[in-house]
C-alpha positions in Angstrom: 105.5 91.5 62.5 105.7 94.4 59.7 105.1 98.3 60.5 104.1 99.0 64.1 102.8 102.3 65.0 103.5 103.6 69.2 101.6 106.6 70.2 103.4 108.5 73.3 101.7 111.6 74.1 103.3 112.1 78.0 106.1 112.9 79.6 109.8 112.5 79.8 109.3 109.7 81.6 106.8 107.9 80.6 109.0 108.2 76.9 111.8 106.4 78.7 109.3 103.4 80.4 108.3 103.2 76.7 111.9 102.3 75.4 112.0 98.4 76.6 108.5 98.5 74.4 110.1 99.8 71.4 113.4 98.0 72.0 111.0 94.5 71.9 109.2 95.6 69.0 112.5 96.3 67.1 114.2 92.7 68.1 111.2 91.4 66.9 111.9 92.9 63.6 109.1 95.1 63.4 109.5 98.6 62.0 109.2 100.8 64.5 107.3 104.4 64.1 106.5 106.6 67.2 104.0 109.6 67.9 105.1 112.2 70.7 105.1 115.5 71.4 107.3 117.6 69.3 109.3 118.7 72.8 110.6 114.8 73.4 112.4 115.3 69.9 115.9 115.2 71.6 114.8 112.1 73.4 113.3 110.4 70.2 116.6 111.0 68.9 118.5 109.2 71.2 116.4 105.5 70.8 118.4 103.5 68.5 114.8 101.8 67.9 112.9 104.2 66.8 112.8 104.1 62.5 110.5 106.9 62.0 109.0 109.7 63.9 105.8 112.2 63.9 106.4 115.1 66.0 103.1 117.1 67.2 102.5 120.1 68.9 100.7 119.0 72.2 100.2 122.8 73.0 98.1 123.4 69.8 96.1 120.6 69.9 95.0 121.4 73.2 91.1 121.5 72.5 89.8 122.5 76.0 86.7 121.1 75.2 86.1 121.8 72.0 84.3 119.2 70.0 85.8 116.2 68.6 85.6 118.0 64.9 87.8 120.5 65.4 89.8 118.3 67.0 89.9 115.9 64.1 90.4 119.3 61.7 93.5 120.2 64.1 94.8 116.8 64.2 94.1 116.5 60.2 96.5 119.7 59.7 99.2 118.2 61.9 99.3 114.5 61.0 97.8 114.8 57.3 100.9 112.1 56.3 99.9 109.8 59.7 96.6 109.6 57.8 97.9 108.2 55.1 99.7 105.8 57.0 98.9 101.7 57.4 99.7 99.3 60.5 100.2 96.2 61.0 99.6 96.9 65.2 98.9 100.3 66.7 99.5 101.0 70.8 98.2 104.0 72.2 99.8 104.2 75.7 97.9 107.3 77.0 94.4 107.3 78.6 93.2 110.5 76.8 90.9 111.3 74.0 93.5 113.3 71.9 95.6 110.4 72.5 92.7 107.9 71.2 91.9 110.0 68.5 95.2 110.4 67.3 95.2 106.5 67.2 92.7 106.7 65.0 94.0 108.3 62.3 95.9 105.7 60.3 94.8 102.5 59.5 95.6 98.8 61.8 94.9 95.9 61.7 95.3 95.0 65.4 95.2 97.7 68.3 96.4 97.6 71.9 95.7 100.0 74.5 93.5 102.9 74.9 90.8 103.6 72.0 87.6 105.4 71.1 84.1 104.0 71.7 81.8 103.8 68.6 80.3 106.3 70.0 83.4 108.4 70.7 82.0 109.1 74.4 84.3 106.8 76.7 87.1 105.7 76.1 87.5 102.1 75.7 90.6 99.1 76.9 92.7 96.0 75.5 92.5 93.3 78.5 95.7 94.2 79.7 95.2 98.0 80.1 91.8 97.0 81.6 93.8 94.9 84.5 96.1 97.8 84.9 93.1 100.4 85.4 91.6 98.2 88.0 94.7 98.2 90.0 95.0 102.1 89.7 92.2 102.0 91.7 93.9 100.1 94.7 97.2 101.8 94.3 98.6 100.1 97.0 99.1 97.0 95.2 100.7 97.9 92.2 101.6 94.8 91.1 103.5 96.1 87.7 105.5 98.5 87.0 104.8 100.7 84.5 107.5 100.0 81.9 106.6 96.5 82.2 103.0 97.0 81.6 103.9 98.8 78.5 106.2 96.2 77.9 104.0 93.1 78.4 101.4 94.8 75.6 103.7 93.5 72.7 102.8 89.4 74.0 105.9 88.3 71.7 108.2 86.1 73.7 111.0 88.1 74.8 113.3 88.2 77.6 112.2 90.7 80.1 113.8 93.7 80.3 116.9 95.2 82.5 116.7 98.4 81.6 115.8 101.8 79.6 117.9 102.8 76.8 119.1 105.8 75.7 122.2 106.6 73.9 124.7 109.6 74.1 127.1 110.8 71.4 130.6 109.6 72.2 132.2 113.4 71.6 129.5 114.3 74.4 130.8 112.5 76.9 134.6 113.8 76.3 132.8 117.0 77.1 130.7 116.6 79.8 134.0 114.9 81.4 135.6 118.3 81.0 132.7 120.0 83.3 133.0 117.5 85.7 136.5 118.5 86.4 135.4 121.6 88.1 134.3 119.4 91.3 136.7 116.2 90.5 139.2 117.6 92.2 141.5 116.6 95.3 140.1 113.8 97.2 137.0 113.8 95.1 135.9 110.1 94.2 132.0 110.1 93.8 129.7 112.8 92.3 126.5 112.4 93.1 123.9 114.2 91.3 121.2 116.1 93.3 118.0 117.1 91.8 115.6 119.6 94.2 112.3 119.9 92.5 109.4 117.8 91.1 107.0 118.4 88.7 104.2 119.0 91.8 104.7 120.7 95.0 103.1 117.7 96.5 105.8 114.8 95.6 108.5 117.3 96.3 111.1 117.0 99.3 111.6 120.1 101.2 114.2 122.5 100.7 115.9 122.9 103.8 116.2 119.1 104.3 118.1 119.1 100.9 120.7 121.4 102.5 121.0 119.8 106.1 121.5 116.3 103.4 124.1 118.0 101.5 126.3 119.2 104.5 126.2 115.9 105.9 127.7 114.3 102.4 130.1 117.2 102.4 132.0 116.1 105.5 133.1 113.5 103.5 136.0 114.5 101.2 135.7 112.0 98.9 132.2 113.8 97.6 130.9 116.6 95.3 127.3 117.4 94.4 126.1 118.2 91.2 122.5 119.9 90.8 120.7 119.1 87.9 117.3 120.3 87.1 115.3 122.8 84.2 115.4 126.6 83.9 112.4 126.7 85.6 113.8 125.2 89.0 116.7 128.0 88.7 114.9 130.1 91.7 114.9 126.9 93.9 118.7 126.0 93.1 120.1 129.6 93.8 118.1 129.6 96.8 119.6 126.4 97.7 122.8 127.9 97.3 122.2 130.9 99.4 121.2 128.8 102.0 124.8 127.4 102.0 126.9 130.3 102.4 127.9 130.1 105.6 129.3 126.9 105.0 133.6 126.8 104.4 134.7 127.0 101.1 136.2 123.1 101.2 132.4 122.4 101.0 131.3 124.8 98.9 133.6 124.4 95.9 132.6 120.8 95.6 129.0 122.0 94.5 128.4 122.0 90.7 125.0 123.9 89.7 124.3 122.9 86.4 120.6 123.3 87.1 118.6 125.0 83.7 122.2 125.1 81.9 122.0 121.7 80.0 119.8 119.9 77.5 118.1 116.9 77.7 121.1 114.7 76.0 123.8 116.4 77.9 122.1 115.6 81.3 121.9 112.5 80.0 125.8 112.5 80.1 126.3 114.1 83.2 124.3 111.4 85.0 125.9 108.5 83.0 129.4 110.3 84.7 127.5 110.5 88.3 128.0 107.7 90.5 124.6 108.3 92.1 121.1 110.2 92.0 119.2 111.6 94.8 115.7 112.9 93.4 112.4 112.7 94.1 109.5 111.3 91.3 111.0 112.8 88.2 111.8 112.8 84.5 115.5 112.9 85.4 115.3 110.2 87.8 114.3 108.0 84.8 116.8 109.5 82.3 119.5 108.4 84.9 117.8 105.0 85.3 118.3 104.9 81.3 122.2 105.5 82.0 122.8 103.0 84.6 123.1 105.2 87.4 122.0 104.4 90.5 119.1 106.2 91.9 118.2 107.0 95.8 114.9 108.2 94.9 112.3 109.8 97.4 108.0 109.3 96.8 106.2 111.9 98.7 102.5 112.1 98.2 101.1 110.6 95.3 104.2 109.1 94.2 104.0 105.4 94.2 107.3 103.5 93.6 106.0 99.9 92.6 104.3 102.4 89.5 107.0 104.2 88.3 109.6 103.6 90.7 113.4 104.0 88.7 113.9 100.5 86.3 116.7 98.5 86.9 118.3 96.8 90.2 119.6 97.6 92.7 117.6 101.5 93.3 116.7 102.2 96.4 113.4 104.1 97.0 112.6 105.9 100.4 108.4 106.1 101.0 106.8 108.3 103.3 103.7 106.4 105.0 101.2 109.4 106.4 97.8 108.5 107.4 97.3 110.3 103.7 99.8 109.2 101.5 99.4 108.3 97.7 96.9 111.6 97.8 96.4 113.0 94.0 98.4 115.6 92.6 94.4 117.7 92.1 93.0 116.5 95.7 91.1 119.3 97.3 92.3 118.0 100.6 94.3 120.6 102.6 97.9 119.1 102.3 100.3 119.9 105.2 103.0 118.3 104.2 103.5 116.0 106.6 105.3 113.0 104.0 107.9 115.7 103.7 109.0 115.8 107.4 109.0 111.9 107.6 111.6 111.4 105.0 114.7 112.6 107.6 117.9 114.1 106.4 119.5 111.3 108.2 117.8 108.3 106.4 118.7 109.7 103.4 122.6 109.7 104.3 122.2 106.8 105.4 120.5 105.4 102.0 123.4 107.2 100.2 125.8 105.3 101.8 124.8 102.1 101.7 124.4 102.6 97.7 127.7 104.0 97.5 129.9 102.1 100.4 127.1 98.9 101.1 126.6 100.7 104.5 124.2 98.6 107.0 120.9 100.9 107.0 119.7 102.0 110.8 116.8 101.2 112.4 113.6 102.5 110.9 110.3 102.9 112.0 108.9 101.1 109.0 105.1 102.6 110.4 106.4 105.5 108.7 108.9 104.7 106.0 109.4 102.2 103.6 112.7 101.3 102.5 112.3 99.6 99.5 115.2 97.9 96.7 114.3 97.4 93.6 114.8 93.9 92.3 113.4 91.3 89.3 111.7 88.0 89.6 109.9 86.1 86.8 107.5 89.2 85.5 109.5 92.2 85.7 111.0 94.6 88.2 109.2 94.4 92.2 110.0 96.4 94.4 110.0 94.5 97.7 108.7 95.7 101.1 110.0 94.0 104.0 108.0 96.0 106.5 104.5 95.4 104.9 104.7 91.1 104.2 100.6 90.7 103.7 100.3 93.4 101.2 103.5 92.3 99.7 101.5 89.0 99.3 98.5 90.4 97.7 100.4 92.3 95.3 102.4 89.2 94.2 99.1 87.4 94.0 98.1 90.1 91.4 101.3 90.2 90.3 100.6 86.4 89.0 97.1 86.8 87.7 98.0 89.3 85.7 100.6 87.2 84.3 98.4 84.5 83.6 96.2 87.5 81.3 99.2 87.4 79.2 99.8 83.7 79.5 103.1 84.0 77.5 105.2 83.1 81.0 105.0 80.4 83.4 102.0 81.6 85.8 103.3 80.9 89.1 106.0 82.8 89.9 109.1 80.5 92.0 109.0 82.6 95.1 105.2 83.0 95.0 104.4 80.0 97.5 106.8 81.3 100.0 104.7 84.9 100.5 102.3 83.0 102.8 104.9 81.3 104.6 106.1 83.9 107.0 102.6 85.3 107.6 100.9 84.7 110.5 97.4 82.7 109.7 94.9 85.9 110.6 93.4 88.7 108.9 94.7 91.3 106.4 91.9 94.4 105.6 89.2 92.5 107.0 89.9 89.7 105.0 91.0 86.0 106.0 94.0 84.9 104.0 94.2 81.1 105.1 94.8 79.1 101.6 91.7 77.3 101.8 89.4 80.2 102.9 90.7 81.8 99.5 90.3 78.9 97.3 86.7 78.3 98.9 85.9 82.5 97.9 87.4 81.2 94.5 85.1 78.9 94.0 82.3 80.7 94.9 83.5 83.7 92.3 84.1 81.5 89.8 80.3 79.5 89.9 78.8 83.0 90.1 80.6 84.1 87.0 79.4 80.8 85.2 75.3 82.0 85.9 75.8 85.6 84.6 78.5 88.1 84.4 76.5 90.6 86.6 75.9 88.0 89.2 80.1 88.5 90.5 79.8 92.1 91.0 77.8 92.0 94.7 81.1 90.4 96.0 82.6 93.4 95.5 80.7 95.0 98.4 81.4 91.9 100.5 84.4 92.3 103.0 84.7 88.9 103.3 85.5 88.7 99.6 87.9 92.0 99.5 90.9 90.0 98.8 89.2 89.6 95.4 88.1 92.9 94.8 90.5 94.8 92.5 89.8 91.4 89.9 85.9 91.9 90.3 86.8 95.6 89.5 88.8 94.2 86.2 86.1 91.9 85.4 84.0 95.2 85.5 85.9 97.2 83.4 86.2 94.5 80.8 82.4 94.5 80.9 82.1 98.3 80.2 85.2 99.4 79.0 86.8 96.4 77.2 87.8 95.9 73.9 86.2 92.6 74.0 83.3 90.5 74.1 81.6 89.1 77.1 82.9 85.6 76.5 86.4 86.9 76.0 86.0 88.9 79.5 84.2 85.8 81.4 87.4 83.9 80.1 90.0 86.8 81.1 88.2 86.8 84.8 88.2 82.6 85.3 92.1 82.3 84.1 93.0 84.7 86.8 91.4 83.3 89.2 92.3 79.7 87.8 95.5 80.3 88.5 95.6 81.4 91.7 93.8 78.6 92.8 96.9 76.6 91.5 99.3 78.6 93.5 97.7 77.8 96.5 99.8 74.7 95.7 97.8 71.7 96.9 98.8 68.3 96.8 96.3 67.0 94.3 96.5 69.1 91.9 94.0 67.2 89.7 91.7 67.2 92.7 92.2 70.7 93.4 91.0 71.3 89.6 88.0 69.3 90.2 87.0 71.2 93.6 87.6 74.5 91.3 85.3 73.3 88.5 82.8 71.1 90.5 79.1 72.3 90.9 
């Protein structure tokens, strides 16, 4: 495929979800360049699939506002040899402007993503990043998971995949074997690794439910604690550790705080060495998802784990359900916390232990919490909810339409037929979900499509029709925001639903296509 060019603007995280992208770039024998922010350098380093790398200063190209000029100017100064630079395909993975702009400095002859308008006022989307926009807005779908919709942007055939990669120096492990010793000790057999903060107050666990967690795991002999996290979370740590000193000293001396004492790479290593993770929605939690640890992982407030729960099998993901969960991290609403208290000290032993000893899980008011494994079926990682089986339904059904965007996979997915099975024939959000009340809305969608593109979008203030809404809000985007034309979004919007009609798995098929296409 030639010279690629990945622009990664975000987090620690959202670096690591890129990593099965530039790992399917590579084996397609592209050569691989990146863009991040010069603080992800350590990470950069350790992706065997990374040939070249421009490091900017996210901090000074912080316009707040200021024109697109002076962006350009600062950009310019930074990247003068990205200018200079040609691409066979460019993907800009970041819905910003200084994201899209920095996509626009070199030259490609293909683009997927996020990119300027002619007008440089709105920024516009590839098909796929379209669909996954449109399901943002109903986040309680989220029928992909983040790596895999970076992932699914390269459409060469590949084998989907099992993990994140990163790679730690051999010496570094030696070493980080050596630390571990401290708590290895006597009747020690697991370490699990225990981070308390999150990068918002809001998706964070509180404090004192940490502790009453970390005394229960301490009665058991055969574990030690480790605390990872950044010098900023220093104040939470110590107070952690205050909190525990009435505890005996059996207890105590099998807690390691390691917490602003390590650098990326070397925590790296101290997860690989863990036998476990208990975090909440963090960077780490997706560094030790890199390392084939497994994760016990807790979403509070806007957190949502079929987004960017941890990637791989076999993680186990604890959701709190209040009347406002998945808020924003900038909601005005007055937040009391409330997710926090649901998520009990005693679910979370009990999640640890079925990870670490297969453990049967208690009984759960699944109102409340979601217990959720992560596991893969024909399009990527799913995260399955037992306790919800309609909107598990709708979100598979998504989950295949989106597929059939990409239309590089078979578009029915094997289990798909079975989702309606065990549901009761009635109503799901206002909406009837009986097979041939769906393919009858189908049909209907699909004829109003056919007489103008603008003649679909009154169904999307139809409840009868609000099974369909998150595609009519696709179809929208792709009118406004897509980098296509209007023929190429009709065509995106009729495969979709095209192939959901054929999941509904009647009989005739060929008759079933002629009731589709019939006037």
């Amino acid at each position: 495929m030639g010279r690629v060019l990945v622009v990664q603007m975000a987090r620690i995280g959202d670096f690591l979800q890129t990593t099965p992208l530039l790992h399917k770039l590579k084996t397609a024998g592209c050569e691989v360049h990146v863009v991040t922010d010069s603080s992800l350098q350590e990470l950069v380093r350790g992706c065997p699939d990374i040939d070249r790398h421009f490091a900017l200063d996210l901090k000074s190209l912080d316009h707040n506002g200021a024109d697109l000029r002076q962006l350009y100017r600062v950009l310019h100064e930074q990247c003068n040899e990205l200018s200079d630079m040609a691409y066979d395909a460019l993907y800009n993975l970041n819905y910003s402007f200084l994201s899209a702009a920095i996509a626009e400095l070199p030259k490609s002859h293909a683009f997927y993503g996020y990119a300027l308008s002619g007008d440089r006022k709105k920024l516009m989307r590839s098909t796929w990043f379209a669909f996954f926009n449109a399901m943002v807005q109903h986040r309680s779908l989220a029928p992909y998971n983040l790596v895999d919709v970076f992932h699914n942007l390269a459409q060469q055939h590949s084998c989907l995949p099992e993990k994140l990669s990163y790679t730690i120096p051999p010496a570094l492990r030696a070493c980080v074997a050596d630390m571990l010793k401290r708590v290895r000790t006597g009747d020690v057999k697991k370490i699990i690794a225990v981070q308390l903060s999150t990068r918002h107050v809001r998706r964070q666990w509180q404090l004192s439910s940490f502790v009453t967690t970390a005394h229960r795991l301490l009665d058991n002999p055969e574990i030690a604690l480790v605390l990872t996290g950044a010098v900023a979370d220093k104040t939470l740590g110590n107070t952690f550790l205050r909190m525990t000193e009435g505890w005996v000293s059996q207890k105590k001396e099998r807690i390691l705080n390691l917490i602003g004492t390590t650098t990326l790479t070397e925590l790296a290593a101290v997860l690989e060495q863990c036998d476990l993770m208990l975090t909440g929605d963090t960077g780490s939690m997706h560094v030790a998802a890199a390392v084939d640890t497994p994760i016990v992982a807790l979403f509070l407030g806007p957190a949502n784990p079929h987004w960017t729960g941890p990637y791989g099998k076999n993680h186990i993901v604890l959701q709190a359900l209040p009347p406002c969960t998945l808020c924003t991290e900038d909601s005005s609403q007055r937040c009391d916390f409330s997710c926090s208290r649901l998520i009990t000290p005693d679910l979370v032993v009990a999640s640890i232990e079925q990870a670490l000893y297969r453990q049967p899980f208690p009984e759960i008011d699944t109102s409340k919490v979601r217990v959720l494994r992560s596991t893969f079926d024909a399009y990527g990682i799913r995260y399955e909810d037992e306790g919800n089986a309609a909107l598990d339904a709708r979100s598979a059904w998504y989950r295949m339409m989106g597929a059939a965007l990409l239309n590089s996979r078979e578009q029915q997915s094997p289990s798909l037929s079975s989702k309606f099975q065990g549901i009761p024939e009635g109503t799901f959000a206002g909406i009837e979900y009986r097979p041939e009340v769906l393919l009858q809305q189908i049909k209907v969608l699909f004829h109003a499509s056919r007489q103008h593109p603008s003649a679909v979008l009154p169904y999307r203030f139809d409840e009868k029709f609000c099974w369909w809404h998150p595609w009519i809000d696709f179809y929208e985007l792709l009118q406004h925001y897509g980098m296509c034309t209007d023929q190429s979004a009709h065509a995106a919007f009729t495969v979709g639903l095209c192939a959901a009609a054929q999941a509904l798995q009647y009989p005739d098929k060929e008759k079933q296509r002629k009731r589709i296409y019939e006037h």
